[in-house]
DSSP file (Angstrom, degrees, kcal/mol; ACC not computed):
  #  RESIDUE AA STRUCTURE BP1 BP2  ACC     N-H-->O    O-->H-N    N-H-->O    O-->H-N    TCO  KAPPA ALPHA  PHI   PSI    X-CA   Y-CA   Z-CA
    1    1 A X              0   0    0      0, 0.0     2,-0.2     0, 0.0     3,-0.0   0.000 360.0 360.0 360.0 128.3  103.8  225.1 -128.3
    2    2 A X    >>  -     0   0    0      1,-0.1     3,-1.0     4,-0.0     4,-0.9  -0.561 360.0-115.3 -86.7 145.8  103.1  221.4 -129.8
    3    3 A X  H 3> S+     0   0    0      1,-0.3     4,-1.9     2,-0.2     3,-0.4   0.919 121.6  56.5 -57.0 -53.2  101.1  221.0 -133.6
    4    4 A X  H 3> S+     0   0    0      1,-0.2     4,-1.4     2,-0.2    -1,-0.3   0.957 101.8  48.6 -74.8 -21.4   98.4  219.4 -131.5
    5    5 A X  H <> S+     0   0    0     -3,-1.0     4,-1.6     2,-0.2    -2,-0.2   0.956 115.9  49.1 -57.3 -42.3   97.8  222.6 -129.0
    6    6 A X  H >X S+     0   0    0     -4,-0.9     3,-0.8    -3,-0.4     4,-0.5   0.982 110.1  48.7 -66.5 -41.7   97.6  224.7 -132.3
    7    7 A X  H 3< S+     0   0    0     -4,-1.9     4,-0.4     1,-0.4     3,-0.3   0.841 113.8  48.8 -56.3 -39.4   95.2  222.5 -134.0
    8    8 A X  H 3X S+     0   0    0     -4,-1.4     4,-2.2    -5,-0.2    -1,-0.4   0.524  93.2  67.3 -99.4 -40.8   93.1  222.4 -131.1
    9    9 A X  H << S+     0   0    0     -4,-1.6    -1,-0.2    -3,-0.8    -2,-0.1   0.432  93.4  55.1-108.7  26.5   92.5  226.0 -129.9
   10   10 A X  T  X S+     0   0    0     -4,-0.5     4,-0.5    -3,-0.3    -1,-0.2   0.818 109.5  53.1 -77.2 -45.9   90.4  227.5 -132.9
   11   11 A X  H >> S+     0   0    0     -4,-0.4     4,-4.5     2,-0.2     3,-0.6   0.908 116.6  42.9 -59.3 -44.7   88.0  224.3 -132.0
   12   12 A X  H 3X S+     0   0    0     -4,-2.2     4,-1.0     1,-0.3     5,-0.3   0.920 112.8  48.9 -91.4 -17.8   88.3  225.9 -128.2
   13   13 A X  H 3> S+     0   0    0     -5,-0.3     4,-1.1     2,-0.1    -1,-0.3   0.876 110.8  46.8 -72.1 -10.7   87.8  229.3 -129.1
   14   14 A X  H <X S+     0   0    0     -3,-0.6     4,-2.7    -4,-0.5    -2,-0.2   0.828 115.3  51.6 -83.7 -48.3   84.6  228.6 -131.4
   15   15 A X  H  < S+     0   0    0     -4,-4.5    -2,-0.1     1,-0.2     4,-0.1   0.672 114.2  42.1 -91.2  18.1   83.3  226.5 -128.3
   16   16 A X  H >X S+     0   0    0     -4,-1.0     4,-2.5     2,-0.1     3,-1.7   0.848 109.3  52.8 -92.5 -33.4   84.0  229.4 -125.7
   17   17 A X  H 3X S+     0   0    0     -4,-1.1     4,-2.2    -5,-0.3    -2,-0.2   0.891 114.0  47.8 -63.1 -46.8   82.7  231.7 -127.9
   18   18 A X  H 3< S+     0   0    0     -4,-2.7     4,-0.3     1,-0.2    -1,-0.3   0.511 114.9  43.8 -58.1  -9.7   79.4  229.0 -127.9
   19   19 A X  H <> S+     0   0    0     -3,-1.7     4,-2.2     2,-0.2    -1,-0.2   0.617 109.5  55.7-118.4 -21.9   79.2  228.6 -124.3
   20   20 A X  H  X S+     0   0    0     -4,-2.5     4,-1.5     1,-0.2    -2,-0.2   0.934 116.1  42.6 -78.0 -36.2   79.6  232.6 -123.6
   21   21 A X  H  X S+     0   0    0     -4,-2.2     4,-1.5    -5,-0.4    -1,-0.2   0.815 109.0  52.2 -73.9 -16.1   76.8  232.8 -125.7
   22   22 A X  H  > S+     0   0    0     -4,-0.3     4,-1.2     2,-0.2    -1,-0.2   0.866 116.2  47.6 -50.9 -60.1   74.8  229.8 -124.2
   23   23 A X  H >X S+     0   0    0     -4,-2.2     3,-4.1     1,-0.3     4,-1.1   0.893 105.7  56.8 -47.8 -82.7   75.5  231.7 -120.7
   24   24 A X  H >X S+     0   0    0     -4,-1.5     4,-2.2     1,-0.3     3,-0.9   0.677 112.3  36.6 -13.3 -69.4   74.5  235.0 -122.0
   25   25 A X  H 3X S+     0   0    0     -4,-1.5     4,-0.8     1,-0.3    -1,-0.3   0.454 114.9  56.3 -75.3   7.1   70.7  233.9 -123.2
   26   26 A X  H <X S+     0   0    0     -3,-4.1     4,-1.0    -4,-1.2    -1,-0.3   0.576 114.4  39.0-108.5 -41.8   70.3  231.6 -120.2
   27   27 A X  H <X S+     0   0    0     -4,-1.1     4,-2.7    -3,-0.9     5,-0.3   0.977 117.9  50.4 -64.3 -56.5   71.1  234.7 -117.8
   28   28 A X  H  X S+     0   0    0     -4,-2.2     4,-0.6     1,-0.3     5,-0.3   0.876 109.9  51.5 -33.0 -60.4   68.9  237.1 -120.2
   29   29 A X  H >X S+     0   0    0     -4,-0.8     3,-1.2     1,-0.3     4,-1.0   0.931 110.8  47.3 -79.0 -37.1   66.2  234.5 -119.9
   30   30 A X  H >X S+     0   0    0     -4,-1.0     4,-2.4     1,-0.2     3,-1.8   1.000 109.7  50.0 -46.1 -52.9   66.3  234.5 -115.9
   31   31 A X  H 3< S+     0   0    0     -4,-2.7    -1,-0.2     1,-0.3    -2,-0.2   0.505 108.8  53.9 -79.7  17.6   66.3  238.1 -115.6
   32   32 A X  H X< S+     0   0    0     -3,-1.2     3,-1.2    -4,-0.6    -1,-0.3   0.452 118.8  44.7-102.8 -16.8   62.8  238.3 -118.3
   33   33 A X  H << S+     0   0    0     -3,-1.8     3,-0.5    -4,-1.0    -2,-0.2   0.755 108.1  47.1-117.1 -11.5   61.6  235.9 -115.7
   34   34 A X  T 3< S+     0   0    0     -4,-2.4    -1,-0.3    -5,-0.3     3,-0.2   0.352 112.8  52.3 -99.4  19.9   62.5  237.4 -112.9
   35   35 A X  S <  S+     0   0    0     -3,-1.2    -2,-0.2    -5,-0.2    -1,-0.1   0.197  78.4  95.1-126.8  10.8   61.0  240.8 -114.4
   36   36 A X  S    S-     0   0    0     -3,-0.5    -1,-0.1    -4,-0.3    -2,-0.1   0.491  88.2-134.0 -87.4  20.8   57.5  239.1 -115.2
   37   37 A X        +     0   0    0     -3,-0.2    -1,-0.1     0, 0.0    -3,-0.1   0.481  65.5 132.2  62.5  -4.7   56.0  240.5 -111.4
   38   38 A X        -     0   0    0     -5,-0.2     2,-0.1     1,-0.1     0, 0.0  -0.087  63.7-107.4 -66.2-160.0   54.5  236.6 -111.1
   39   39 A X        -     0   0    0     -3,-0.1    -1,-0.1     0, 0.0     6,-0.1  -0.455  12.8-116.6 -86.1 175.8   55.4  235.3 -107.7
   40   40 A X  S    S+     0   0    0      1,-0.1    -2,-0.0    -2,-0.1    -6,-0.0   0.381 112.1  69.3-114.0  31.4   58.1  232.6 -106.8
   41   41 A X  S    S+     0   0    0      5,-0.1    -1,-0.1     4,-0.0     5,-0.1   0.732  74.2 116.5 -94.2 -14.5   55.5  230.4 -105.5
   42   42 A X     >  -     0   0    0      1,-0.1     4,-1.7     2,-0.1     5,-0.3   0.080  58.5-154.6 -31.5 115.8   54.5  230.2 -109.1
   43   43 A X  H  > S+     0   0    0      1,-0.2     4,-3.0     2,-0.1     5,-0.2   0.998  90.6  44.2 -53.0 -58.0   55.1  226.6 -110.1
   44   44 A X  H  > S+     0   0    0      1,-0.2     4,-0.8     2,-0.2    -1,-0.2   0.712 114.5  51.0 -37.6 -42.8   55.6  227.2 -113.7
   45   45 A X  H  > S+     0   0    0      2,-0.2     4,-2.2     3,-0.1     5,-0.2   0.817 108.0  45.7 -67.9 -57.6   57.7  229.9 -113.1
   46   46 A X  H >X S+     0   0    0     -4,-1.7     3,-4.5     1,-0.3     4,-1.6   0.945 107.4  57.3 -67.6 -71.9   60.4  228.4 -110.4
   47   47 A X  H 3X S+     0   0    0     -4,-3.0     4,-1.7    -5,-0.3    -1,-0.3   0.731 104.3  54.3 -70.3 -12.0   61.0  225.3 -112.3
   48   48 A X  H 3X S+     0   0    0     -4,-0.8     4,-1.6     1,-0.2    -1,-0.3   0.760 112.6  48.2 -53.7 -29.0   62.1  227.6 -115.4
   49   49 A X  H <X S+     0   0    0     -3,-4.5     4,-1.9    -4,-2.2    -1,-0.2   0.798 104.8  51.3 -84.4 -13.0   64.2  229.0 -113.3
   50   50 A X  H  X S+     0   0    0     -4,-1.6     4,-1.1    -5,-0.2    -2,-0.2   0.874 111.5  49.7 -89.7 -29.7   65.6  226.1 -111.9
   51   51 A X  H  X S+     0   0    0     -4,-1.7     4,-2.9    -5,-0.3     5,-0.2   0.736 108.3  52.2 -74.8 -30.1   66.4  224.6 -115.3
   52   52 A X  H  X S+     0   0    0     -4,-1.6     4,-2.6    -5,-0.3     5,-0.2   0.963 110.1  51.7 -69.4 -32.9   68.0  227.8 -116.5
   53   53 A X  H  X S+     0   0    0     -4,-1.9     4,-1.3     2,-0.2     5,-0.4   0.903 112.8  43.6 -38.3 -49.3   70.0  227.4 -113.3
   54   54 A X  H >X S+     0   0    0     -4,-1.1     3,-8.1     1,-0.2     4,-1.1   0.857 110.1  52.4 -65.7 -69.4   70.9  223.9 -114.2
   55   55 A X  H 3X S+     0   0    0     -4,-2.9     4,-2.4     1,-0.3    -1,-0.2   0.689 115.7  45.7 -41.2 -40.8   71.7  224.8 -118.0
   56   56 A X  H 3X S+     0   0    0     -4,-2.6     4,-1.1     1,-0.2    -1,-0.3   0.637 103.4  59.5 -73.6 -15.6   74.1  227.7 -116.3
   57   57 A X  H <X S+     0   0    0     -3,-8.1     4,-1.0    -4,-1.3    -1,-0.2   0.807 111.9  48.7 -85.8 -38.8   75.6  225.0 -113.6
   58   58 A X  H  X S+     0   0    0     -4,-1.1     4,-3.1    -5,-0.4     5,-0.4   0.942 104.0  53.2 -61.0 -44.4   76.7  223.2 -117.2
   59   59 A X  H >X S+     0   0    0     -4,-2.4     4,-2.4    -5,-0.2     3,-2.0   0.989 107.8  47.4 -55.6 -76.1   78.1  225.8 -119.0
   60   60 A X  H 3X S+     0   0    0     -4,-1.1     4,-1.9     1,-0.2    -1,-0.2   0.701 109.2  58.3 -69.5  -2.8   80.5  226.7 -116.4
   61   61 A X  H 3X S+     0   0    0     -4,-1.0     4,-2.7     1,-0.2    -1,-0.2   0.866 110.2  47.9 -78.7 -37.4   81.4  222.7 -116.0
   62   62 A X  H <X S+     0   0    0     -4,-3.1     4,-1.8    -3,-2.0     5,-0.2   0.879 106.3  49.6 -72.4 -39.3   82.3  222.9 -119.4
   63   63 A X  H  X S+     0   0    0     -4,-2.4     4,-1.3    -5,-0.4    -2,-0.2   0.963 110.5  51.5 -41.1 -44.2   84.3  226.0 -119.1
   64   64 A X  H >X S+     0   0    0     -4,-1.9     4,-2.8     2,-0.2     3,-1.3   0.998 113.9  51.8 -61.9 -62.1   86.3  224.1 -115.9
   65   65 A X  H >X S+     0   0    0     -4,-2.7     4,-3.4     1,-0.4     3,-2.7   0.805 104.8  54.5 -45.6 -67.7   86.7  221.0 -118.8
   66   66 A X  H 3< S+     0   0    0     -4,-1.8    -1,-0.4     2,-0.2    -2,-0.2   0.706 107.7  44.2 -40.5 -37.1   88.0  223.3 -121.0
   67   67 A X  H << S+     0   0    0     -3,-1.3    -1,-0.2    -4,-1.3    -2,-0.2   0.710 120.9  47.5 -62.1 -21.6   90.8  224.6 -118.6
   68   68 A X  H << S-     0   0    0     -4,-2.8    -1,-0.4    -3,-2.7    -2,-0.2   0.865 110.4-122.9 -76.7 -39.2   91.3  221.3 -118.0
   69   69 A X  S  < S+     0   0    0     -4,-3.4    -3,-0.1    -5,-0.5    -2,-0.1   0.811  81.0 103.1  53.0  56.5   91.3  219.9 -121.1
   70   70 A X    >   +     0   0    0     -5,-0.5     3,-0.9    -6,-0.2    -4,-0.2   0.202  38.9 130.9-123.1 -10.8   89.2  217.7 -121.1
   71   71 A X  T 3  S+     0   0    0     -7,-0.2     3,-0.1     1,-0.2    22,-0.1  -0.047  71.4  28.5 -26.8 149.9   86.4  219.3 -123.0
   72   72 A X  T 3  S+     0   0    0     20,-0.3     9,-0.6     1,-0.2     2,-0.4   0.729  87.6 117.5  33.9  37.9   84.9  217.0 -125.9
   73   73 A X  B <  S-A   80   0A   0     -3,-0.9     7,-0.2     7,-0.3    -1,-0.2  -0.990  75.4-119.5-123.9 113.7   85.6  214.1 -124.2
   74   74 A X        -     0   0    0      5,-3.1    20,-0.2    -2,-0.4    19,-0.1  -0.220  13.9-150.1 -44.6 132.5   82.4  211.9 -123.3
   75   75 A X  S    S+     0   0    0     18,-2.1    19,-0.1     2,-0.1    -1,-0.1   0.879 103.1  46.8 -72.5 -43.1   82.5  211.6 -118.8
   76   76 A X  S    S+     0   0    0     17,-0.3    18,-0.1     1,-0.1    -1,-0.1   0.795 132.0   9.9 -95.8 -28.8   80.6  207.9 -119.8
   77   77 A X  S    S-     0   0    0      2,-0.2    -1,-0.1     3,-0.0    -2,-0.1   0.700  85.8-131.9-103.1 -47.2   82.9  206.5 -122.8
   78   78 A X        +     0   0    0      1,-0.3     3,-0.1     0, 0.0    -2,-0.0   0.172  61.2 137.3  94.4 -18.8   85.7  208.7 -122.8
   79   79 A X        -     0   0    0      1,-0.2    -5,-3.1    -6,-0.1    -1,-0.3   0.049  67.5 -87.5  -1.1 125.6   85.4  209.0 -126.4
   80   80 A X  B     -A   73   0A   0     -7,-0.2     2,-0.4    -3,-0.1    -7,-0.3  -0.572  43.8-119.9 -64.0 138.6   85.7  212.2 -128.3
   81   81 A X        -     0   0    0     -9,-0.6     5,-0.1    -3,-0.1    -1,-0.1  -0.732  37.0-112.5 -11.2  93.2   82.1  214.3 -128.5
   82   82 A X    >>  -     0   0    0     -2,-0.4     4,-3.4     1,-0.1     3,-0.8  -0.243  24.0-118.7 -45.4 126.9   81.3  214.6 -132.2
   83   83 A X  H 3> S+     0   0    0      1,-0.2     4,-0.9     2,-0.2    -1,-0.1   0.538 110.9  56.1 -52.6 -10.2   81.5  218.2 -133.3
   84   84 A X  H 3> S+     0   0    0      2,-0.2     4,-0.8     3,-0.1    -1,-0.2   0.642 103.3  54.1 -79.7 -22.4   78.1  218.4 -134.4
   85   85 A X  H <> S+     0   0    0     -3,-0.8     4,-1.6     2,-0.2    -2,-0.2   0.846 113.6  43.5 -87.4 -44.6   76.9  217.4 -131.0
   86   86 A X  H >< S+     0   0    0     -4,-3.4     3,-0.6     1,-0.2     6,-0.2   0.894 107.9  58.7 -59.5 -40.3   79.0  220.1 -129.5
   87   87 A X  H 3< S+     0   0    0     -4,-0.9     3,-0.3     1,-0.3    -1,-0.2   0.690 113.5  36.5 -15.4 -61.1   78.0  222.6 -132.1
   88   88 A X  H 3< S+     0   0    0     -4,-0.8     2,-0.3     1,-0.3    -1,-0.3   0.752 138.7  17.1 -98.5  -4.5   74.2  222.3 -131.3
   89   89 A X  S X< S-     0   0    0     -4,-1.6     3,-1.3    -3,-0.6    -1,-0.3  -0.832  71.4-176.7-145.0  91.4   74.8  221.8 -126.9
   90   90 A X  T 3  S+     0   0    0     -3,-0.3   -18,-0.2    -2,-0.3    -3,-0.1   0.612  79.2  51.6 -70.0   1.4   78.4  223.1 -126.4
   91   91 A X  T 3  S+     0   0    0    -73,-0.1    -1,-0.2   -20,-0.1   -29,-0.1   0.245  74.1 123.0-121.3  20.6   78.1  222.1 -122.7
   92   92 A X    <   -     0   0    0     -3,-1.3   -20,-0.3    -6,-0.2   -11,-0.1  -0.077  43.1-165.1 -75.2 166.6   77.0  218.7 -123.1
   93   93 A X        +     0   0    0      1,-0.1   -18,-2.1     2,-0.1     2,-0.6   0.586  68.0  60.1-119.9 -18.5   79.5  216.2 -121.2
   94   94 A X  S    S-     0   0    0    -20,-0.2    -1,-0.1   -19,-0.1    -2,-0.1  -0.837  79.0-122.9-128.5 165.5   78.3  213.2 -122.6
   95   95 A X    >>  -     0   0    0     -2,-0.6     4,-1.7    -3,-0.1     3,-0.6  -0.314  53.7 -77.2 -87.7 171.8   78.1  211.7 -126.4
   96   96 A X  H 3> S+     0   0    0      1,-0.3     4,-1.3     2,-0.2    -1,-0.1   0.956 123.2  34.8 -18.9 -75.8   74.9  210.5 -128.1
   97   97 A X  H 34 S+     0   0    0      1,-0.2    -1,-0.3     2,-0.2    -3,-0.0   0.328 114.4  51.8-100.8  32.2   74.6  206.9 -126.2
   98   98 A X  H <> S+     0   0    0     -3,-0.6     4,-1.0     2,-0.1    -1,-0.2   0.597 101.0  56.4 -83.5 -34.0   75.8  207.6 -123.2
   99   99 A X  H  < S+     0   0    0     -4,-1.7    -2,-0.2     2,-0.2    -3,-0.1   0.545 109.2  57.5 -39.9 -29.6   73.5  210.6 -122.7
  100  100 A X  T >< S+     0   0    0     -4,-1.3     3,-1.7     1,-0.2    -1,-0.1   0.860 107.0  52.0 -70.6 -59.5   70.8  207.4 -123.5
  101  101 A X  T 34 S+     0   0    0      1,-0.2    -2,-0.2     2,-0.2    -1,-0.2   0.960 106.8  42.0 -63.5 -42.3   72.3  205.7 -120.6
  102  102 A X  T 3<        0   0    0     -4,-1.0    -1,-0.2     1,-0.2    -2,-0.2   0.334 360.0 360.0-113.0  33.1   72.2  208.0 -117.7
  103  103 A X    <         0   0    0     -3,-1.7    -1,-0.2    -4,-0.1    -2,-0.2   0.505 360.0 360.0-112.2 360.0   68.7  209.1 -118.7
């Protein structure tokens, strides 16, 4: 096993450990919404689901990065991800200003 694999897989166990936990309250918060009896023609309603959906389509994109190894590496720069940025969205894909750019 090579000095950079060791160095490297505390950082990916702390950000699986973030993304499991990501997942977790992003499912929790579907099934509270899917237990609030509204309908699903409810406007309000669907697009909260549809954004926990997205947040949950991210998470597992970051999981795939990790396996890949490619995690914390920016899609738009290629650039490492500051650790603070991962820290507070562990499934973001893109850095500060590049995230700027493709909204």
């Amino acid at each position: 096993m090579s000095l950079d694999v060791t160095r490297a897989e505390p950082h990916l166990h702390e950000a699986r450990q973030r993304l499991e936990h990501a997942r977790n309250s992003r499912l929790a918060q579907l099934q509270a919404l899917d237990g609030t009896g509204q309908t699903s023609d409810d406007y309000l309603l669907s697009e909260q689901k549809a954004a926990m959906q997205r947040a949950l389509k991210e998470i597992e994109g970051a999981f795939a990065r990790i396996a890949n190894g490619t995690y914390g590496t920016c899609l738009g720069c290629a650039k490492p991800i500051p650790a603070e940025r991962l820290e507070i969205l562990p499934y973001t894909r893109f850095c500060v200003a590049c995230q700027r750019r493709t909204t």
